[in-house]
RODO-2510 file (C-alpha; in nm, 4 decimals, decimal comma):
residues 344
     n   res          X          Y          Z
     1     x    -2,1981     0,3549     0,6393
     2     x    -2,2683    -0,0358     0,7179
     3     x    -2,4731     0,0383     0,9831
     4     x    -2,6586     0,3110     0,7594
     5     x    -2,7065     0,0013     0,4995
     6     x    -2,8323    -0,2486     0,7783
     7     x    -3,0979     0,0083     0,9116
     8     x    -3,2449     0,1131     0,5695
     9     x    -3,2639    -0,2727     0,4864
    10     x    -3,4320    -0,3273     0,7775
    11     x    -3,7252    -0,0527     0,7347
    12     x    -3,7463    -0,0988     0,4105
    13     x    -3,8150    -0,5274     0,4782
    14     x    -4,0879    -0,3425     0,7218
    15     x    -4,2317    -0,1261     0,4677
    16     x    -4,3093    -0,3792     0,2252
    17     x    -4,6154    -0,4232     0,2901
    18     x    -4,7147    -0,0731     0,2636
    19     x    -4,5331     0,0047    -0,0017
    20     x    -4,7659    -0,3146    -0,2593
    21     x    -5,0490    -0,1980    -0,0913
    22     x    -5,1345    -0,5187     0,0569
    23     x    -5,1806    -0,4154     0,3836
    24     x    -5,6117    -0,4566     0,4065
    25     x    -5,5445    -0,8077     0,2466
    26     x    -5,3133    -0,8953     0,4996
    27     x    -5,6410    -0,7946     0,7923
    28     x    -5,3714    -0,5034     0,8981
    29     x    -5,5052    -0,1239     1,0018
    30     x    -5,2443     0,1258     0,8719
    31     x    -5,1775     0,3197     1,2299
    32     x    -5,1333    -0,0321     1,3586
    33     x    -4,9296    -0,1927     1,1686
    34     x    -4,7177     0,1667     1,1591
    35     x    -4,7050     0,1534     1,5367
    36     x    -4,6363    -0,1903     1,4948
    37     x    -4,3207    -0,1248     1,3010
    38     x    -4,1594     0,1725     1,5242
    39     x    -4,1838    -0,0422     1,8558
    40     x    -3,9860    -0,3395     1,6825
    41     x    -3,7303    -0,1234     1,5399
    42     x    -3,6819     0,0611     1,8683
    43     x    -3,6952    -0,2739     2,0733
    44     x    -3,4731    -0,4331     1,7568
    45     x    -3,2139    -0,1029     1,7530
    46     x    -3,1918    -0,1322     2,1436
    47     x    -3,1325    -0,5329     2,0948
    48     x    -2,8528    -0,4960     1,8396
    49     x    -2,6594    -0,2108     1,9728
    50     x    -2,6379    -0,4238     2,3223
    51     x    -2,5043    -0,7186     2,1391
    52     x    -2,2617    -0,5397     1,9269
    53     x    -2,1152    -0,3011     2,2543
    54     x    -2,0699    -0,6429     2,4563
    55     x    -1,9815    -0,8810     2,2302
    56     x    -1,6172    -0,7950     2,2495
    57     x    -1,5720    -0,8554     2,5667
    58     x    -1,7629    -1,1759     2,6133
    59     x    -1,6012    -1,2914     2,3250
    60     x    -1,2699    -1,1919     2,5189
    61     x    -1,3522    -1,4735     2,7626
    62     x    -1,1371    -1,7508     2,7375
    63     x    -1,3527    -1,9988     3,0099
    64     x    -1,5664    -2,1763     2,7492
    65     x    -1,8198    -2,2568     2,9862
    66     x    -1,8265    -1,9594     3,1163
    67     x    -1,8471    -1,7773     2,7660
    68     x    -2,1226    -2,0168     2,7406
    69     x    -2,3004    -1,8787     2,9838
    70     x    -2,2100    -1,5366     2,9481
    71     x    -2,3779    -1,5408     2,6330
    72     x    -2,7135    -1,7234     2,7174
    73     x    -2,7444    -1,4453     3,0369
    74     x    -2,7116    -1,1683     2,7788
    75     x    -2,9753    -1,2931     2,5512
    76     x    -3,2186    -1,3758     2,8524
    77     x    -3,1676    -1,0356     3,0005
    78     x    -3,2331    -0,8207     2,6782
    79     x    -3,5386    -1,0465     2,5568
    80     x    -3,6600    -0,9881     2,9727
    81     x    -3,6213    -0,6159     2,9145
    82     x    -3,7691    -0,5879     2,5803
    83     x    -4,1197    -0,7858     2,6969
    84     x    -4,2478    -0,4541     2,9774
    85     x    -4,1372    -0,1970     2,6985
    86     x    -4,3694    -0,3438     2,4322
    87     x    -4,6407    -0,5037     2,6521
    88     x    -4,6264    -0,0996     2,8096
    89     x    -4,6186     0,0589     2,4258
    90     x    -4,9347    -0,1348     2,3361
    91     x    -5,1010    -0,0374     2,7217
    92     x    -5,0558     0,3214     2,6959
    93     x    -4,9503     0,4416     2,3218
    94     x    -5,1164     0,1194     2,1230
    95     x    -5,4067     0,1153     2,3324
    96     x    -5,5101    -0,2485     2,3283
    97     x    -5,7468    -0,3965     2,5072
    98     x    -5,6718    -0,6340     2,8176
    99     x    -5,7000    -0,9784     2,6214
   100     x    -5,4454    -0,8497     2,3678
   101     x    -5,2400    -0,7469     2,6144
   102     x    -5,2466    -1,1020     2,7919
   103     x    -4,8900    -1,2181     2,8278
   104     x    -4,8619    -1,5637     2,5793
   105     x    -4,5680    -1,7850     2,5020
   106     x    -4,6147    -1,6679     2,1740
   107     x    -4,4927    -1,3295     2,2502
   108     x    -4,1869    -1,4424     2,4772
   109     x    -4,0647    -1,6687     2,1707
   110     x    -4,1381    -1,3781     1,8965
   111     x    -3,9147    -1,1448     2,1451
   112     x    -3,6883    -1,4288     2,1956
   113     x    -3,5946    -1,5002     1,8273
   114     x    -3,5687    -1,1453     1,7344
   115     x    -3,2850    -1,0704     1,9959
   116     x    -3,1602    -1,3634     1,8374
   117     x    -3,1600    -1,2859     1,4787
   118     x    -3,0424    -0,8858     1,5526
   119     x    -2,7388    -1,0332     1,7963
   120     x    -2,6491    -1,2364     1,5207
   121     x    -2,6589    -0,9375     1,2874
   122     x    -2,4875    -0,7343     1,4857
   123     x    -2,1581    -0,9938     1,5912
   124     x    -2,1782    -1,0383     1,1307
   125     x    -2,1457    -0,6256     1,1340
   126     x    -1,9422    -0,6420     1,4102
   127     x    -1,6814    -0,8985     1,2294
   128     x    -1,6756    -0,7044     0,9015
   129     x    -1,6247    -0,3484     1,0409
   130     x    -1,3218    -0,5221     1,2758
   131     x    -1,2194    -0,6981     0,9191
   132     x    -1,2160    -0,3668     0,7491
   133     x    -1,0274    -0,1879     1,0464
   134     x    -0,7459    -0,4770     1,0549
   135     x    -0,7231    -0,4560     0,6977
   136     x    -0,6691    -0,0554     0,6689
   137     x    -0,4495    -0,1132     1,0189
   138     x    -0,2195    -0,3607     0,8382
   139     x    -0,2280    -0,1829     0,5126
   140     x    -0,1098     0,1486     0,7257
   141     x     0,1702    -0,0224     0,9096
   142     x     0,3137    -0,1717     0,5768
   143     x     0,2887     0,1695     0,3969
   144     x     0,4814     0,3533     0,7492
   145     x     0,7125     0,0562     0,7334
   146     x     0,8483     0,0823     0,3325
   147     x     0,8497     0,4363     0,3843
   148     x     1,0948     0,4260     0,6646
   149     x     1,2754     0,1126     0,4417
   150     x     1,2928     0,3916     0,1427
   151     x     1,3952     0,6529     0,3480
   152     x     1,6552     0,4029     0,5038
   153     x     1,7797     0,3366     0,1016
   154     x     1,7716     0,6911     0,0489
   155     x     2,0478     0,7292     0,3206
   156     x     2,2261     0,4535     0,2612
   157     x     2,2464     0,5744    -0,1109
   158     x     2,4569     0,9284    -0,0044
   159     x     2,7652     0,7628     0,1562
   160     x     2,7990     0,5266    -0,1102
   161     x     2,8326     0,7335    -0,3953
   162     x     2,9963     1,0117    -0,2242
   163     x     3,2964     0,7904    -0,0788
   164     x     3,3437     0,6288    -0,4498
   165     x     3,3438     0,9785    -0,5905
   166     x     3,5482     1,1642    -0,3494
   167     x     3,8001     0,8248    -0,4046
   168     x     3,8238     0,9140    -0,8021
   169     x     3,8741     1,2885    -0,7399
   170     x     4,1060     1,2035    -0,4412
   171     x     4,3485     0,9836    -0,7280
   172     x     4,3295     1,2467    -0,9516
   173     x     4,4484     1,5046    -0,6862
   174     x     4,6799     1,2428    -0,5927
   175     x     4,8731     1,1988    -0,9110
   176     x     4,8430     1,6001    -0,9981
   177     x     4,6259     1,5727    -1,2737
   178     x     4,5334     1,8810    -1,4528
   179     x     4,2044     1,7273    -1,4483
   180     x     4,1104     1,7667    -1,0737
   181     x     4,0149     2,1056    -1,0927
   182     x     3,7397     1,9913    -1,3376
   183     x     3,6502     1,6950    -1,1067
   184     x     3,6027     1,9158    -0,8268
   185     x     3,3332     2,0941    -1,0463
   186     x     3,1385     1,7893    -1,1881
   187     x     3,1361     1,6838    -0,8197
   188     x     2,9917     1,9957    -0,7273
   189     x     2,7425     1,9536    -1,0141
   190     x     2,6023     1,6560    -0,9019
   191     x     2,5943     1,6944    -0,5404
   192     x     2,3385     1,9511    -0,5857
   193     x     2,1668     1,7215    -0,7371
   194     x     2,1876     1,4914    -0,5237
   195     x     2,1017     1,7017    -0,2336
   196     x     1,8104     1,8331    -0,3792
   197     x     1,6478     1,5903    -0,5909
   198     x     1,7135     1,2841    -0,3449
   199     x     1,4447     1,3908    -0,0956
   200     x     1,1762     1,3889    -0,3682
   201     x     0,9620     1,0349    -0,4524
   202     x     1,0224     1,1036    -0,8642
   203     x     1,1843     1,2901    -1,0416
   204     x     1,1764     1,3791    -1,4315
   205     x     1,3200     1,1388    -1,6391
   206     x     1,5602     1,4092    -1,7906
   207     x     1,7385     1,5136    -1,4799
   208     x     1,8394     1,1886    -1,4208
   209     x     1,9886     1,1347    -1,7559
   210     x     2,1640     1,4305    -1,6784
   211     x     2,2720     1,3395    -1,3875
   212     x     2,4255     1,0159    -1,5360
   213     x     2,6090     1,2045    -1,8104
   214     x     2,7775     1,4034    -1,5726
   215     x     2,8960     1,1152    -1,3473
   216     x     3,0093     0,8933    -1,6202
   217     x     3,1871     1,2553    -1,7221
   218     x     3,3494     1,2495    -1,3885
   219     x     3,4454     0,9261    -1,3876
   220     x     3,5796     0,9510    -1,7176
   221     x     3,8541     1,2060    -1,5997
   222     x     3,9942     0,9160    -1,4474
   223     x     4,1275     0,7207    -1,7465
   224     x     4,3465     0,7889    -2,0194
   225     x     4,1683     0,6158    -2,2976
   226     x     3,8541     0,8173    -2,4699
   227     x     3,5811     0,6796    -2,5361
   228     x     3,5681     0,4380    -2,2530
   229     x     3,1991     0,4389    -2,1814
   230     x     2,9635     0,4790    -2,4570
   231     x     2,6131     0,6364    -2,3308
   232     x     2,3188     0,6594    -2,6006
   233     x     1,9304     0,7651    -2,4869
   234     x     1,7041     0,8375    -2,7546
   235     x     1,2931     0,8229    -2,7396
   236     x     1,0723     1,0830    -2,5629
   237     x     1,1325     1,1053    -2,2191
   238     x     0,8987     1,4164    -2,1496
   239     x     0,6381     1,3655    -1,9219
   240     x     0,8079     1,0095    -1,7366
   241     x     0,8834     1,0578    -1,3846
   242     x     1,1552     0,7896    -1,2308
   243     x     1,2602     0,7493    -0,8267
   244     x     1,6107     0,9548    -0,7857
   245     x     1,9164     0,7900    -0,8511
   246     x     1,7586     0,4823    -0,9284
   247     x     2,0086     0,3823    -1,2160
   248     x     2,3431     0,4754    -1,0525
   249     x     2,4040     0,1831    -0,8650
   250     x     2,4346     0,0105    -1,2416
   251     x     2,6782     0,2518    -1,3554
   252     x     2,8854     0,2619    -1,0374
   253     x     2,9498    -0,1401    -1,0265
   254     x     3,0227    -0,1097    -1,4260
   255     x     3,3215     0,1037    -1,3464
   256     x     3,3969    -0,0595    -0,9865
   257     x     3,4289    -0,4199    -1,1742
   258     x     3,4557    -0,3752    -1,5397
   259     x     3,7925    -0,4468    -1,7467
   260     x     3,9664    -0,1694    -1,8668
   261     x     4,0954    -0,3771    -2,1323
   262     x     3,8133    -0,3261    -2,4175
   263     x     3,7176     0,0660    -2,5872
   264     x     3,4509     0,0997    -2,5064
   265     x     3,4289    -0,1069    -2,2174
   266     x     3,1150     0,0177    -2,0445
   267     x     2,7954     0,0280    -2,3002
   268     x     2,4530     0,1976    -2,1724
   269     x     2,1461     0,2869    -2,3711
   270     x     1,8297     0,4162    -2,2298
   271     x     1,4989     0,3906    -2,4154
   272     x     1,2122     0,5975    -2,3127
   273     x     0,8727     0,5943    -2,4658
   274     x     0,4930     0,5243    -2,3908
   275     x     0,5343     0,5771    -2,0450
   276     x     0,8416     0,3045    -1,9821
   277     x     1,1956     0,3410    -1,9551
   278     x     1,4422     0,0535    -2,0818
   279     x     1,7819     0,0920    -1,9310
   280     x     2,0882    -0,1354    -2,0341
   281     x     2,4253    -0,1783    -1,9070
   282     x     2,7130    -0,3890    -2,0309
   283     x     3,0678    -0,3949    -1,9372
   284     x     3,3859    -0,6392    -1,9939
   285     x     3,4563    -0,8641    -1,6911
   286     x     3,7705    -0,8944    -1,6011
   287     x     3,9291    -1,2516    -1,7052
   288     x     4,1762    -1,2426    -1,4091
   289     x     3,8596    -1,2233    -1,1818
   290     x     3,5411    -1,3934    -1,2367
   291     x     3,2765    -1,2017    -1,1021
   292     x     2,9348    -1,3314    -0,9832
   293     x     2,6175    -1,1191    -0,9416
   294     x     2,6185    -1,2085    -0,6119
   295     x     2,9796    -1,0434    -0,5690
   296     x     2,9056    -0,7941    -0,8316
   297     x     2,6314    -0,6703    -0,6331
   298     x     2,7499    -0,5337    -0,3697
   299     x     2,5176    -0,2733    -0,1680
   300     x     2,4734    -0,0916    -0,4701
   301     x     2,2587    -0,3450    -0,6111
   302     x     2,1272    -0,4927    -0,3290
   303     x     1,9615    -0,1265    -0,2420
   304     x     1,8478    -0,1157    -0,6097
   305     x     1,6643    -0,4447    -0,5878
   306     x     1,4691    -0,3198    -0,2660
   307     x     1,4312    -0,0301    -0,4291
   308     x     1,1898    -0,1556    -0,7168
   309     x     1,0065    -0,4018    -0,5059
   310     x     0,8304    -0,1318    -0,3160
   311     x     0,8576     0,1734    -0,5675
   312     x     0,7192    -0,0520    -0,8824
   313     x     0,6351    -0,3763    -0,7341
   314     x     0,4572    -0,5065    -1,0506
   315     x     0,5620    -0,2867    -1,2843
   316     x     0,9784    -0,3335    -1,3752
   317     x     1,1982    -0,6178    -1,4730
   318     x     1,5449    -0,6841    -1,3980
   319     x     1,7952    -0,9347    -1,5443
   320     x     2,1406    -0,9827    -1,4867
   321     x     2,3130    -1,2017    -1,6677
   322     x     2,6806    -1,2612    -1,7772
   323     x     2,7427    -1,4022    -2,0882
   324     x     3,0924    -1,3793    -2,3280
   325     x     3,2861    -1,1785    -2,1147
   326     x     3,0274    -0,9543    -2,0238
   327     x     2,8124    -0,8868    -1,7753
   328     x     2,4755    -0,7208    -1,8685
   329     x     2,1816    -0,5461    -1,6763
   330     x     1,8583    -0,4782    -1,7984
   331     x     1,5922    -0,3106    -1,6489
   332     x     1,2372    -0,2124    -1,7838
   333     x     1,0096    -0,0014    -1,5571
   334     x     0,5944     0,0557    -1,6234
   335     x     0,5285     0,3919    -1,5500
   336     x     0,1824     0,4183    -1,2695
   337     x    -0,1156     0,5272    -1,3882
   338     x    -0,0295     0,7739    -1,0303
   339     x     0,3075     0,9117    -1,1847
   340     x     0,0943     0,9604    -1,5183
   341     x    -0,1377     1,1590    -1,4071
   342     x     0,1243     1,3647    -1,1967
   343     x     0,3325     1,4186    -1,5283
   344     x     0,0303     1,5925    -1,6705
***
């Protein structure tokens, strides 16, 4: 398409003329100055495509002098190549007469500065097309190298939950809980889930609110007092696509380092509406053991944060903070105008 550009700019600067009409005040004969025009741009096309084919590897050369050189030896060579193809178009298709055709200094410097001005064009193309090329090169290489990161996250996300599940259902087999039967089925529950929905980029907002009800159910089954963890999500949530198991991670630290002390100790809303989600998180720390967020993280959270940096990298906001006993997430995500228009 550049190249297209450059040529029509080119013919068009050449068809001025013709195109105001001023070619009889100019003392210019319309075959002539048509003929005129087709030589150059042949002689010009031939100029530039020699210059932009070979100026990779002379600039390659890392001699100076000898690039030097290299370069002066091309120019001399095309603008000795071009003079016998236009002093033989104006013999035999021009027809000019032998005065005209009398070789002048004139007519060496008007070749010479027009292999000048083309190679210049053509190393300018030449730069921008290789600019372009790096650019879409680079941009491909990042996009092949967060999609294996994601992918990585996606696997690392598996093992993680399903060792702190299978330890819950594992205590509740363990003490002979009456319970474990109904573990065993929430588990179930959300592994298909999990196996199903974890392969996808989003997923609707609903499922994954699901999906947290039903682990925080599981979880639940685990201690004795009700109403441990209170869950509300209210606005419209129809139509707002999230990445799977993106909100988990929260949940999963809550109950790894919250104090079982306060009822209810773990507090989550979710917010949905005009295309953004608002999730919160708060649960008790426990006095006996100050936590940090750099020990609450963990790889739970540590996945999360990569997470968001290349799934909404301008478009979500995460705080942690710990404040009176409690340690509180929030995170805000922007839906894409992309996932927008795939809701529809």
């Amino acid at each position: 398409m550049i190249h297209a550009v450059y040529w029509f700019y080119i013919i068009n600067q050449s068809l001025f003329p013709v195109y105001v009409g001023k070619l009889e005040s100019a003392g210019m004969v319309d075959s002539q100055y048509l003929k005129d025009i087709f030589i150059s741009l042949m002689l010009n096309v031939f100029s530039f495509y020699v210059v932009y084919f070979i100026f990779p590897k002379i600039s390659a050369i890392k001699n100076k002098l000898l690039l030097t050189v290299s370069a002066l030896l091309s120019v001399f060579l095309i603008t000795v190549i071009r003079l016998p193809v236009e002093w033989a178009f104006w013999k035999y298709a021009g027809h000019m007469n032998e005065k005209e055709l009398a070789l002048q200094w004139i007519w060496v410097w008007n070749n010479l500065r027009l292999v000048v001005i083309t190679g210049i064009y053509a190393i300018l193309i030449r730069f921008m097309i290789n600019a372009f090329e790096t650019q879409k090169l680079k941009s491909e290489l990042i996009n092949h190298k967060q999609a294996g990161e994601l992918a990585l996250l996606k696997l690392q996300i598996n093992p993680h939950f399903l060792f702190n599940t299978l330890n819950s259902i594992y205590s509740l087999v363990y003490h002979k809980s009456d319970k474990a039967p109904e573990a065993v089925m929430k588990f179930s529950s959300i592994m298909r889930y999990v196996l199903f929905e974890i392969t996808a980029d989003k997923v609707p907002l609903e499922k994954e609110i699901e999906y947290l009800r039903s682990f925080i159910e599981l979880q639940a089954l685990r201690f004795k007092q009700p109403g441990f963890v209170s869950m509300e999500a209210d606005g419209n949530a129809e139509g707002i696509h999230i990445a799977p198991m993106l909100l988990i991670p929260f949940v999963e630290n809550a109950f790894k380092h919250g104090s079982k002390s306060h009822t209810p100790g773990i507090l989550i809303r979710l917010h949905a509406g005009n295309g953004s989600v608002r999730f919160e998180i708060t649960n008790y720390i426990r006095k006996t053991q100050p936590v940090t967020e750099k020990e609450y993280s963990g790889l739970g959270l540590s996945n999360i944060r990569r997470r968001l940096e290349l799934i909404y990298p301008d478009a979500h906001q995460l705080n942690i903070s710990e404040e009176n006993e409690q340690f509180k997430v929030i995170l805000i995500i922007e839906q894409k105008d992309e996932d927008k228009l795939h809701s529809r």
